[in-house]
C-alpha positions in Angstrom: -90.8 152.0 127.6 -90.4 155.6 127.3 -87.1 156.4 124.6 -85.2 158.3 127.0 -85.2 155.5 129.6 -84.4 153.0 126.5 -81.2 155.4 126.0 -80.2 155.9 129.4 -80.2 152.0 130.1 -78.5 151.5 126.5 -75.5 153.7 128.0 -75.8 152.3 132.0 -75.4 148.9 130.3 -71.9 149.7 128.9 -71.5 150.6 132.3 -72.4 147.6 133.8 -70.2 145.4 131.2 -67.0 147.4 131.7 -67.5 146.3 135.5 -68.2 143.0 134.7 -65.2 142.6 132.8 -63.1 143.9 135.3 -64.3 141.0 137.8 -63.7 138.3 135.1 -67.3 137.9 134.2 -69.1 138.7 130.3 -72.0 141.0 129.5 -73.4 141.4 126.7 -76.0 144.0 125.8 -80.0 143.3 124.5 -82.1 146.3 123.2 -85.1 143.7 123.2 -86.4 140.3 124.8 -86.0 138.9 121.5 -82.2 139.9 121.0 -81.9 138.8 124.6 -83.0 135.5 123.2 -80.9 134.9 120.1 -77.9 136.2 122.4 -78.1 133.6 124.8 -79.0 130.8 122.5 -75.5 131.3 120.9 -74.2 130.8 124.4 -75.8 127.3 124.8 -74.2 124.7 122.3 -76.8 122.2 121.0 -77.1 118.9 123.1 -75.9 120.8 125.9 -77.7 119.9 129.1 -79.2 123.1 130.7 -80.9 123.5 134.1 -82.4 126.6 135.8 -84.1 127.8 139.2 -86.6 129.8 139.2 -85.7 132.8 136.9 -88.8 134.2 135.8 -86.7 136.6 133.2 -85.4 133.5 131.5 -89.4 132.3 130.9 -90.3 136.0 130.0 -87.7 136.3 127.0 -88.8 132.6 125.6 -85.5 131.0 126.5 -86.9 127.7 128.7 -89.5 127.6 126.2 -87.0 127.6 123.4 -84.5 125.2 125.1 -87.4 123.1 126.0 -88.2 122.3 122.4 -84.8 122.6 121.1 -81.8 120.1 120.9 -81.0 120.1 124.4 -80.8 117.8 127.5 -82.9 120.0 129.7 -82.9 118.8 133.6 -86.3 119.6 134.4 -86.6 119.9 139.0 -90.6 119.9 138.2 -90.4 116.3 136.7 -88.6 114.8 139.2 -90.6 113.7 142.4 -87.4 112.9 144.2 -86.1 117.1 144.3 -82.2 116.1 145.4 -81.9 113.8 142.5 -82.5 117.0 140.9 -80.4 119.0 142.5 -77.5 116.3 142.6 -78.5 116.2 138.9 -78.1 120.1 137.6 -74.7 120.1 139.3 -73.2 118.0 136.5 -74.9 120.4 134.1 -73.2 122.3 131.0 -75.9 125.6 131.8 -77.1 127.4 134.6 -80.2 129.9 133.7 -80.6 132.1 136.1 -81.1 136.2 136.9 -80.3 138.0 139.4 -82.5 140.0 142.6 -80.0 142.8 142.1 -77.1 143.9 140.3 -75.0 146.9 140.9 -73.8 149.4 138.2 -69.8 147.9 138.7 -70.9 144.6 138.2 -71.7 143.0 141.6 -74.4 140.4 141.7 -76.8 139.7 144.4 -79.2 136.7 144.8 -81.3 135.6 147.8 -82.7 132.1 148.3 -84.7 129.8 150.1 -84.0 126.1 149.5 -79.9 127.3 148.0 -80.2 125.3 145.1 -79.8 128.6 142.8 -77.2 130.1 144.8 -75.2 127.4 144.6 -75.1 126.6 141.3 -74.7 130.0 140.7 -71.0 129.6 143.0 -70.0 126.4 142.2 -71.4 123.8 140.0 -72.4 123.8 136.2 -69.7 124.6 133.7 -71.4 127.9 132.5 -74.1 130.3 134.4 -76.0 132.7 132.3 -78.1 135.5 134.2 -80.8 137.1 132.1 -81.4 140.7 133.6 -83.6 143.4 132.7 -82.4 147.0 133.4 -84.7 147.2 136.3 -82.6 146.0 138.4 -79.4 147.6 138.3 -78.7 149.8 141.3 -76.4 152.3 142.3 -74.2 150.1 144.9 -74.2 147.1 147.0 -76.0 148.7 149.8 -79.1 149.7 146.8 -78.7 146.4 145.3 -78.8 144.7 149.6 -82.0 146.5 149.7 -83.9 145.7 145.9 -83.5 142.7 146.6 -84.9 142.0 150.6 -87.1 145.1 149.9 -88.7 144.6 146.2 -87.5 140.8 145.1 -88.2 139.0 148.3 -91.8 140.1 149.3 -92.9 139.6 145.7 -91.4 136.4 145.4 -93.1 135.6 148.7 -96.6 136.5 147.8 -95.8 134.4 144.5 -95.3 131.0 146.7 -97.9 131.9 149.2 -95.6 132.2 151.8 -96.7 132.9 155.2 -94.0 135.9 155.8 -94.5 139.1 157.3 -92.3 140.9 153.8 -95.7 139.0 152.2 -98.0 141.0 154.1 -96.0 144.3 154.6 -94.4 144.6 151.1 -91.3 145.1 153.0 -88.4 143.0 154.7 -89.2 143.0 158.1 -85.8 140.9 159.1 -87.8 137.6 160.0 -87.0 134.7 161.0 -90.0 133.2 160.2 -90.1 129.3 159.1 -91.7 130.4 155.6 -88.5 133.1 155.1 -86.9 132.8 151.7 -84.0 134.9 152.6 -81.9 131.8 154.3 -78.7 132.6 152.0 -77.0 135.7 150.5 -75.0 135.5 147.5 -72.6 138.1 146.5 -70.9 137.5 143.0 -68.3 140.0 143.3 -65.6 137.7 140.8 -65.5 134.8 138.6 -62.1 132.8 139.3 -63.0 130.7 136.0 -62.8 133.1 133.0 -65.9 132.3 130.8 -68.2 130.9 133.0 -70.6 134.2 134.2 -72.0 135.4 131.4 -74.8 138.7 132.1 -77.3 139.4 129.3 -78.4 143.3 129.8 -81.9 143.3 128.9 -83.2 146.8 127.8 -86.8 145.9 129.2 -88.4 145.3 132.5 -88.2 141.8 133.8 -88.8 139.4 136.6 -88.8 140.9 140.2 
């Protein structure tokens, strides 16, 4: 990444924090993947039990890998056959990984999903949710952040699954309503009520979708 970009996300991320604060959520700022790591690490006491959806930044930093072969209870959805045991299951958990489709540059969080399981932990749920974010994906507003993530997260994340959508063979949201759409529920994270259970890790870097 070129060093002026590395600057001018260094400074949007200050940004981004200040808004976060002011909507009761915590963000913390990574020059690199690996600081990313360490930083959310310190935010996951050992033996805690940790569950995720399907945040391809969190894999891309080393943290499922980490908390995989670390002291944790990690709920893994792909071992269980039975997928609302799993999702009954992750409620109860102390950790959420997740990311985000879109964030805005005051600290508004956007997420779309298929199945819900991620949005909903994300609202209501696990004792503490930790996004992992790379700088790609702040926007300037809610309407930009709306749009990354029908227009840029979605169709990619359908072509990933093999979904029969028309985003998946346009590259673009086409507002469907097809029985493949992943777009079933929007999630807004505008404000935490519970002080200390969003915490953001700004990732100076390109990651996920």
């Amino acid at each position: 990444m070129d060093e002026f970009i590395k600057k001018r996300n260094e400074l949007l991320a200050s940004t981004v924090i200040k808004g976060l604060e002011s909507r009761n959520m915590t963000g913390y700022y990574a020059k690199d993947r690996e600081e990313a790591l360490k930083t959310a690490l310190s935010l996951i006491e050992k033996g805690s039990s940790v569950t995720m959806g399907g945040a391809m930044s969190a894999h891309e930093i080393g943290l499922v890998e980490a908390i995989k072969n670390g002291d944790y209870d990690f709920i893994d959805r792909d071992a269980f056959s039975d997928k609302r045991e799993a999702l009954l299951k992750g409620y109860g958990a102390d950790v959420f990984l997740a990311s985000a489709n879109a964030m805005t540059q005051d600290g508004i969080i956007v997420n779309i999903d298929g199945n819900s399981n991620r949005v909903s932990y994300i609202a209501q749920g696990p004792k503490k949710v930790i996004f992992i974010v790379g700088m790609n994906k702040i926007c300037d507003n809610l309407d930009g952040a709306m749009k990354r993530a029908r227009n840029v997260a979605a169709p990619i994340n359908a072509q990933r699954f093999g979904l029969d959508t028309p985003c998946s063979k346009t590259g673009t949201c086409m507002d469907c309503k097809s029985p493949d759409t992943i777009c079933c529920q929007f999630l807004i994270t505008r404000f935490s009520r519970h002080k200390d259970r969003i915490h953001v890790i700004l990732v100076n870097d390109t990651l996920g979708f």
